[in-house]
C-alpha positions in Angstrom: 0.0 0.0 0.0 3.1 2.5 0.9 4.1 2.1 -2.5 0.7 3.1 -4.3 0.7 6.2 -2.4 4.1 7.0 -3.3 3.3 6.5 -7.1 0.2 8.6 -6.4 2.4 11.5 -5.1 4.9 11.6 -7.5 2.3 11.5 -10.5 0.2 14.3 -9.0 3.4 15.9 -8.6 4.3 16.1 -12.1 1.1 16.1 -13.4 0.5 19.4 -11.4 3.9 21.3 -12.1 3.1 20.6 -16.0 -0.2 22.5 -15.5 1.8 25.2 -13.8 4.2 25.4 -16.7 1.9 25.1 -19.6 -1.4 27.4 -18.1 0.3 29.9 -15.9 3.1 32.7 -15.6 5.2 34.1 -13.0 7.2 37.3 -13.4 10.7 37.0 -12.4 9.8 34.1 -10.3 10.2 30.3 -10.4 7.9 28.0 -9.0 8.2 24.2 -8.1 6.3 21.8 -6.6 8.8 20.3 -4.2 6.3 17.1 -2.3 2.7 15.8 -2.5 1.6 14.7 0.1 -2.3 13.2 -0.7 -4.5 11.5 2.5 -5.2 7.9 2.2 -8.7 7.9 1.2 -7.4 10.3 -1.6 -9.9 13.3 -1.2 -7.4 15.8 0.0 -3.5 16.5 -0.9 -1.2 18.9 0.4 1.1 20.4 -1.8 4.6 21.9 -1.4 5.7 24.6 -3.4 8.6 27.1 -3.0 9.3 30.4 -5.1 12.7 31.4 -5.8 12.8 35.0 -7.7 12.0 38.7 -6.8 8.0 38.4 -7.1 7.0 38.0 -3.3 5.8 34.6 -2.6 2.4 35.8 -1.2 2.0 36.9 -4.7 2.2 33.2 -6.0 0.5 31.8 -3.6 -2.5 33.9 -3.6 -2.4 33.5 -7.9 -2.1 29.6 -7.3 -4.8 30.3 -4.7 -7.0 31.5 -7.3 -6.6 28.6 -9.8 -7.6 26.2 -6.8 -10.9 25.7 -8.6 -9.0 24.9 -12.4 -6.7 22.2 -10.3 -9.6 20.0 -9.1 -11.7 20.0 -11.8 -8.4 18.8 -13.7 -8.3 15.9 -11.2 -11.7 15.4 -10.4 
């Protein structure tokens, strides 16, 4: 079982940072998603990301905050 939920993180993991890539911009900042970390019954995931760059990382977040809605329906 251990090794299902690793597979799960890693693919959400890359599945998520392509979206990021592809459907979104940052100026003068780069964003990764560093670890997924997704609940057992797989409802919830908690994702990692750090910002290196000179846009403030409240700014990211509150961007990637606004594309919540975009993410889950891509998963759902």
């Amino acid at each position: 079982m251990k090794h299902r939920m690793l597979r799960v993180n890693e693919l959400l993991k890359r599945e998520l940072s392509g979206i990021i890539a592809r459907e979104m911009s940052f100026e003068g900042a780069l964003v990764s998603i560093n670890h997924v970390d997704v609940t057992p019954d797989l409802r919830n995931a908690h994702v990692f990301v750090r910002v290196l760059g000179s846009e403030s990382g409240g700014s990211v977040m509150s961007k990637l905050a606004s594309h919540r809605a975009t993410f889950q329906a891509d998963f759902g």
